[in-house]
C-alpha positions in Angstrom: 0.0 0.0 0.0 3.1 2.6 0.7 3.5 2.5 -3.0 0.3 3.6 -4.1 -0.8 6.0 -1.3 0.9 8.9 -3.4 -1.0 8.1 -6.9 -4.3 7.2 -4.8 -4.0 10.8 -3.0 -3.2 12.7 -6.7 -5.9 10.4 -8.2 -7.8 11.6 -5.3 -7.1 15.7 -5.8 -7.7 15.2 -9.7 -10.9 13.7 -9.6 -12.2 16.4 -7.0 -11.3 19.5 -9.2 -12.6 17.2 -12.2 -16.2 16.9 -10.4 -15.8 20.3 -9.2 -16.0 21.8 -13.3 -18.1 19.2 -13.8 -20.8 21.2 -11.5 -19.3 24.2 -12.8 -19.9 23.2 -16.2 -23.2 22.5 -15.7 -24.4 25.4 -14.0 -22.8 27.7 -16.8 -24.9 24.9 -19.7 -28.0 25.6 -17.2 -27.9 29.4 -18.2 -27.2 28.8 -21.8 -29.9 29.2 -24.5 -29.9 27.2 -27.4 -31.7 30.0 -29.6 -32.1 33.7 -28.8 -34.7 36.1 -30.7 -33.4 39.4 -29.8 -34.3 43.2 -30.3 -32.0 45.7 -30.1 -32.9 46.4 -26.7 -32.0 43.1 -25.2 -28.1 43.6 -26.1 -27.4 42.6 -22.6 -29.0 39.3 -22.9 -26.0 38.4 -26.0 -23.2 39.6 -24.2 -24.4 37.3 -21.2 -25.3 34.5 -23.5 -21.5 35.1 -25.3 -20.3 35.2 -21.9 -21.2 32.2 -21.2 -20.1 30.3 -24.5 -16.6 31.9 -23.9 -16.6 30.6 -20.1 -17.7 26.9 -21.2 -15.2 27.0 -24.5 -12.4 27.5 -21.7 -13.8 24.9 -19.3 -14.6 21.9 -21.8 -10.8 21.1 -22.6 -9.9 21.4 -19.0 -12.6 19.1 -17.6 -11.8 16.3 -20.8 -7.9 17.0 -19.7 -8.9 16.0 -16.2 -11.0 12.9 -17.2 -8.8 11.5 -19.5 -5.8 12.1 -16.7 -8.3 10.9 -13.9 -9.0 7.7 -15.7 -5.3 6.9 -17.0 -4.2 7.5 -13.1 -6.5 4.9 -11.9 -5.5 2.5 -14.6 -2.2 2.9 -13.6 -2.8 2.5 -10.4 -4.8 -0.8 -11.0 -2.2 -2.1 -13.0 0.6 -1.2 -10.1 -1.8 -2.5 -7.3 -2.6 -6.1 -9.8 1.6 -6.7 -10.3 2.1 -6.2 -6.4 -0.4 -8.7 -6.1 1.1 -11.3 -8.6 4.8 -10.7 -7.1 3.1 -11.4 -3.8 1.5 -14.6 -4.7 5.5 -15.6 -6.7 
């Protein structure tokens, strides 16, 4: 186990800040319109809507980043936990 305390804890850290833009994430999608019909005096209403698109363009690659790191960590640690297994059983 002293071998795989350090990836478990990082595993750990990477998957909180991944579900943590993952709530992010969908609170931003929550506010987003799909289609907008607007006047000229509901300019504000774009700027938010573009404001949002901008803030979910920059989370998107972080959170599939995470995931992809998240999920490679805990194969990696399955894979180290499954060898010190086998040399165990050897």
């Amino acid at each position: 186990m002293g071998m795989l305390l350090w990836p478990l804890i990082l595993w750990g850290a990477l998957t909180a800040v991944l579900v943590i833009l993952l709530i992010y994430r969908s609170t931003l999608a929550m506010h987003e319109d799909e289609q907008l019909f607007l006047s000229e005096s509901e300019s504000q209403m774009q700027k938010d809507q573009i404001e949002i698109m901008q803030k979910l363009n920059k989370v998107t690659p972080i959170v599939k980043w995470l995931g992809a790191a998240s999920g490679a960590l805990l194969l990696i640690i399955g894979g180290v936990a499954l060898y010190q297994q086998l040399s165990q059983m050897n």
